[in-house]
C-alpha positions in Angstrom: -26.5 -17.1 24.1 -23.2 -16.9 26.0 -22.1 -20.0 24.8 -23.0 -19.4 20.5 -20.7 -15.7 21.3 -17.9 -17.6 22.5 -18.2 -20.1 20.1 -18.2 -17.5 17.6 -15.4 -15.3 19.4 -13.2 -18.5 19.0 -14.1 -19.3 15.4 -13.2 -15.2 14.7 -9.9 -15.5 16.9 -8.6 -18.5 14.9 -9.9 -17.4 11.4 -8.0 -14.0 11.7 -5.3 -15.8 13.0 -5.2 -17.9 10.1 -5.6 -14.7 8.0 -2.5 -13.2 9.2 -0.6 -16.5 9.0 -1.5 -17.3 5.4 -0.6 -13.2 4.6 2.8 -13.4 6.0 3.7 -16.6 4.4 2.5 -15.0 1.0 4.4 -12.2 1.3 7.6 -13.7 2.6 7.7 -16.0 -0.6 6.8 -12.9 -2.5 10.0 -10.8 -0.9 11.9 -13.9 -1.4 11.5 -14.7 -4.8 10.0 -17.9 -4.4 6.7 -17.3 -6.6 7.1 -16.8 -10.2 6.3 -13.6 -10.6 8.3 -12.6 -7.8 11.6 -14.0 -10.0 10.0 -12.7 -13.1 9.4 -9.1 -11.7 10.8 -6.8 -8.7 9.3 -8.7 -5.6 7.8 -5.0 -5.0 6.1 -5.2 -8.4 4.6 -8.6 -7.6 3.3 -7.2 -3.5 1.1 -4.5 -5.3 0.2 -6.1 -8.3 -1.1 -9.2 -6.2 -2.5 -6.6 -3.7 -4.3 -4.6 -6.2 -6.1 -7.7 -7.8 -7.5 -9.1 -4.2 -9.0 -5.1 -3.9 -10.2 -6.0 -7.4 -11.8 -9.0 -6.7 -13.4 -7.9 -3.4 -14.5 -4.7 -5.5 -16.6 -7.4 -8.0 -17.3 -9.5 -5.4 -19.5 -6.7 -3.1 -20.9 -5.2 -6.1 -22.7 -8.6 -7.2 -23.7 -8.7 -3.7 -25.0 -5.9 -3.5 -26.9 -5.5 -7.0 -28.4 -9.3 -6.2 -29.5 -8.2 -3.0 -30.7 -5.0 -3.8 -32.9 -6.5 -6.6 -36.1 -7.0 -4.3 -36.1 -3.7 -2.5 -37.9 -0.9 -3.8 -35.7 1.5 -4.8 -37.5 4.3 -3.3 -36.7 3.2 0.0 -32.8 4.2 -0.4 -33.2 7.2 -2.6 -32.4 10.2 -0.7 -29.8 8.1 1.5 -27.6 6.8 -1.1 -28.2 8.0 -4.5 -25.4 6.7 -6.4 -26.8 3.3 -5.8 -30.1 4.5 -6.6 -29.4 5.3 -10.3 -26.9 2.1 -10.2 -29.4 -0.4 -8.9 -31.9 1.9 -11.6 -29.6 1.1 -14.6 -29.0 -2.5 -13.6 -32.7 -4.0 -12.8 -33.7 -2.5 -16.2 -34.5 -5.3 -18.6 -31.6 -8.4 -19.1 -29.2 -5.9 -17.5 -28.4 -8.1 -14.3 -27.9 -11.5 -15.8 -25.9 -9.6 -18.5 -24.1 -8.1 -15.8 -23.9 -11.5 -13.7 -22.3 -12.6 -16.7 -19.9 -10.6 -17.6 -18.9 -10.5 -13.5 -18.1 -14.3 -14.2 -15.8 -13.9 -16.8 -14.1 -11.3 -14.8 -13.6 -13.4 -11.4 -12.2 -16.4 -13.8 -9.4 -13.7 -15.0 -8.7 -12.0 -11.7 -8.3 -15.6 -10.2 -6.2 -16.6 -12.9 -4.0 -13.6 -13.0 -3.3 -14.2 -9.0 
């Protein structure tokens, strides 16, 4: 057991490492107007446009997850403890509703990707 939590504790350590790394080298090229955008647009323009698409994508990315893994739970069980998802897990497992959705969530990732 100790050894798979170090291993682990080293793979986190390098992968937030790496995180921060590829972030600041981003941004840098952002601030100095060495991405298009960023010499299209005010470098600050570029920061929260960029910023507000990766929030996007996360936000599409968790709510397939989270519709797809909900799918074989009875609903019942989360009810009273999270009712939005309740009547959104409701509306979605309805019918063609999830592969419609699936779909559409597709078509959206393809765009957000592109846009970044």
């Amino acid at each position: 057991m100790t050894e798979n939590n170090a291993c682990t504790l080293v793979k986190n350590v390098y992968s937030t490492i790496l995180l921060i790394f590829s972030v600041v080298i981003v941004m840098g090229l952002i601030f100095t107007e060495q991405t298009k955008m960023s010499q299209d647009v005010h470098p600050a323009l570029a920061f929260f446009v960029l910023w507000a698409l990766i929030i996007w994508l996360g936000m599409v990315e968790g709510g397939q997850a989270s519709l797809v893994g909900l799918a074989p739970i009875n609903f019942e069980l989360y009810k009273d403890s999270h009712p939005i998802s309740y009547i959104s897990t409701k509306v979605c497992h309805v019918g063609d509703n999830l592969d419609r959705y699936l779909m559409g969530r597709q078509f959206m990732v393809i765009f957000i990707a592109f846009c970044i």
